[in-house]
C-alpha positions in Angstrom: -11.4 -30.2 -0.9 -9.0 -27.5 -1.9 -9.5 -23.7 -1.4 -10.1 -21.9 -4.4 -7.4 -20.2 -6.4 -7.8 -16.4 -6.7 -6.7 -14.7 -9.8 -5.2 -11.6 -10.8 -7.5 -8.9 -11.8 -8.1 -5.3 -12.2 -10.4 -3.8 -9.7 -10.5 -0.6 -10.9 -9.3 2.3 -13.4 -8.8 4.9 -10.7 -8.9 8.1 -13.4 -11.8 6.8 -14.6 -13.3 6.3 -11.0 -12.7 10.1 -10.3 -14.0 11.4 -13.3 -17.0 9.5 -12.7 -17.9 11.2 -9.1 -20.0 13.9 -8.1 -18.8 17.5 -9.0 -17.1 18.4 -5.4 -18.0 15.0 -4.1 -14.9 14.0 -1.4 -14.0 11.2 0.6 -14.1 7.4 -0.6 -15.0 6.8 -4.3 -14.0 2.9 -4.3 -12.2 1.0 -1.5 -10.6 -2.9 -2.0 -13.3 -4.9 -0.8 -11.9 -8.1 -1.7 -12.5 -11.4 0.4 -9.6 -12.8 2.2 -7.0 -10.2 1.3 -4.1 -8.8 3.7 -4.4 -4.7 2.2 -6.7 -2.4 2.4 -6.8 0.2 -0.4 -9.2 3.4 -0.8 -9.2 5.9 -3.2 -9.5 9.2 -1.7 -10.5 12.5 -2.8 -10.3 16.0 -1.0 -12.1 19.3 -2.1 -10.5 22.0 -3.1 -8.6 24.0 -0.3 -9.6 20.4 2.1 -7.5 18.4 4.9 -7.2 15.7 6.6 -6.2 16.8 10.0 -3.1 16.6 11.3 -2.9 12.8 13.2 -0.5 9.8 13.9 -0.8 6.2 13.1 0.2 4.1 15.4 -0.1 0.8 14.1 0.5 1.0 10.2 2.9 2.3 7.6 0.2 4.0 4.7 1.7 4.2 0.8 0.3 7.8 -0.8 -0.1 7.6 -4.7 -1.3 10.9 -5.8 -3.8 10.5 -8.9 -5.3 14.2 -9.6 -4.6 17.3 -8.6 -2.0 18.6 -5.8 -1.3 19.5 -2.2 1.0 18.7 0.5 1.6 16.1 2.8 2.7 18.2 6.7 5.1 15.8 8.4 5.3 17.8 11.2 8.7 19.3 10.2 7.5 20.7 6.5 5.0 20.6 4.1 6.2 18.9 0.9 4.3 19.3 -2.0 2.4 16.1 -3.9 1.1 16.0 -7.3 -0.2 13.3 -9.8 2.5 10.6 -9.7 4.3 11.6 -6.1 4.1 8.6 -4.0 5.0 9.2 -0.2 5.6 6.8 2.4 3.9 7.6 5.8 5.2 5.8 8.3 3.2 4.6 11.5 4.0 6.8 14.6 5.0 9.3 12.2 2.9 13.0 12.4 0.5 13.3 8.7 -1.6 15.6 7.7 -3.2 16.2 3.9 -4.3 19.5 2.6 -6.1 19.9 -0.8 -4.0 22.6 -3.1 -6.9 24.7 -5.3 -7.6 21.6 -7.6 -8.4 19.0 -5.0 -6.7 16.0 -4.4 -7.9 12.7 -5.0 -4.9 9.4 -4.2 -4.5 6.2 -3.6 -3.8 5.2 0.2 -2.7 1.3 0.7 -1.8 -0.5 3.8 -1.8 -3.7 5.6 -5.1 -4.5 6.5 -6.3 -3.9 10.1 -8.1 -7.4 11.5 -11.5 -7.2 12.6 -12.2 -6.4 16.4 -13.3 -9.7 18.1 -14.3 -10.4 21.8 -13.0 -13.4 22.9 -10.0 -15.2 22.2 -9.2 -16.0 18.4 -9.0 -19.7 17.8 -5.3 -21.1 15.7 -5.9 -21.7 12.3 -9.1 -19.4 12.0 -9.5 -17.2 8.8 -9.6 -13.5 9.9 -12.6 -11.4 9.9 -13.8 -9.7 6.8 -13.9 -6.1 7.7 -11.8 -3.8 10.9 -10.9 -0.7 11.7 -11.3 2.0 8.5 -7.4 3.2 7.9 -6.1 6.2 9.4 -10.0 7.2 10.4 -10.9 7.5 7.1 -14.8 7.1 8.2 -14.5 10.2 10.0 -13.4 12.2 7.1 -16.0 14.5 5.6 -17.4 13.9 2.4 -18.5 17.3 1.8 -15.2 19.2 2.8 -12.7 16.6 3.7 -12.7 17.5 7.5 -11.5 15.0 9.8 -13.5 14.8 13.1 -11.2 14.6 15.9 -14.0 13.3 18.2 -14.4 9.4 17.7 -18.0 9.2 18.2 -19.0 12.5 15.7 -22.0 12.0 13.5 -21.5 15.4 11.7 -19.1 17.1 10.6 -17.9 20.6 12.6 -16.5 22.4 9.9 -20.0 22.3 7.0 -22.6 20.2 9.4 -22.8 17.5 6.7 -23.1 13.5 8.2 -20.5 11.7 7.9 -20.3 8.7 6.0 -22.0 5.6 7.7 -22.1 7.7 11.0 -25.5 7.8 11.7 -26.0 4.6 13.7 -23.8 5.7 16.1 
């Protein structure tokens, strides 16, 4: 028995996606979701004035596409400015931080997909687990006001008080 082929398709029309949220609503609007694949993609949008706190990746290189709106991307060493159509390359161990200009900021980040946590040893040949880490903590970013929550285990955010996305379990 063979596996089945995939096909090329389009997942999403990410201006379209955007215009379709929630006046002021940040965070995720869609995220790839697709079975068996080796990126992970989310579509990410920041309230006006918004950031994603300054933090390092230490594992994964993350492509920027900028769809709407403007800001900059803080390196560490200067803030260089993004608008629709910049795409920036943010390289793992590299210092990154987002901040929303006055019209928000809503992109595209890509990556190679993290594989799931496991306890145990992983067996040869296995298929890897649907799911893993959320990419550069993107579960601890506020939907309200595009806070990140430095603390791992937050359930709110410190900046509005809003809960964060999928949080409450915790």
């Amino acid at each position: 028995m063979h596996a089945p082929v995939e096909t090329s398709r389009v997942l999403v029309a990410v201006h379209e996606a955007v215009a379709a949220a929630e006046e002021g609503q940040g965070g995720a609007l869609w995220r790839l979701a697709e079975r068996g694949r080796q990126l992970d993609a989310n579509l990410v949008r920041l309230s006006a004035g918004a950031a994603v706190a300054e933090h390092v990746e230490s594992e994964l290189d993350v492509l920027v596409v900028v769809v709407e709106g403007d800001g900059h991307l803080d390196n560490g060493v200067e803030r260089l400015a993004m608008e629709p159509g910049s795409v920036a390359w943010l390289p793992r161990t590299a210092r990154r931080a987002l901040l929303a200009g006055p019209n928000g900021l809503a992109y595209l980040s890509v990556h190679q997909r993290r594989p799931g946590l496991r306890i145990g040893s992983r067996t040869a040949g296995t298929e890897a687990d649907e799911g893993g880490e959320a990419p550069c903590s993107l579960d601890r970013v506020c939907a309200a006001c595009g806070r990140l929550a430095t603390e791992a285990d937050a359930r709110y955010c410190a900046r509005c008080g809003e809960e964060l996305p999928g949080r409450a379990a915790l």
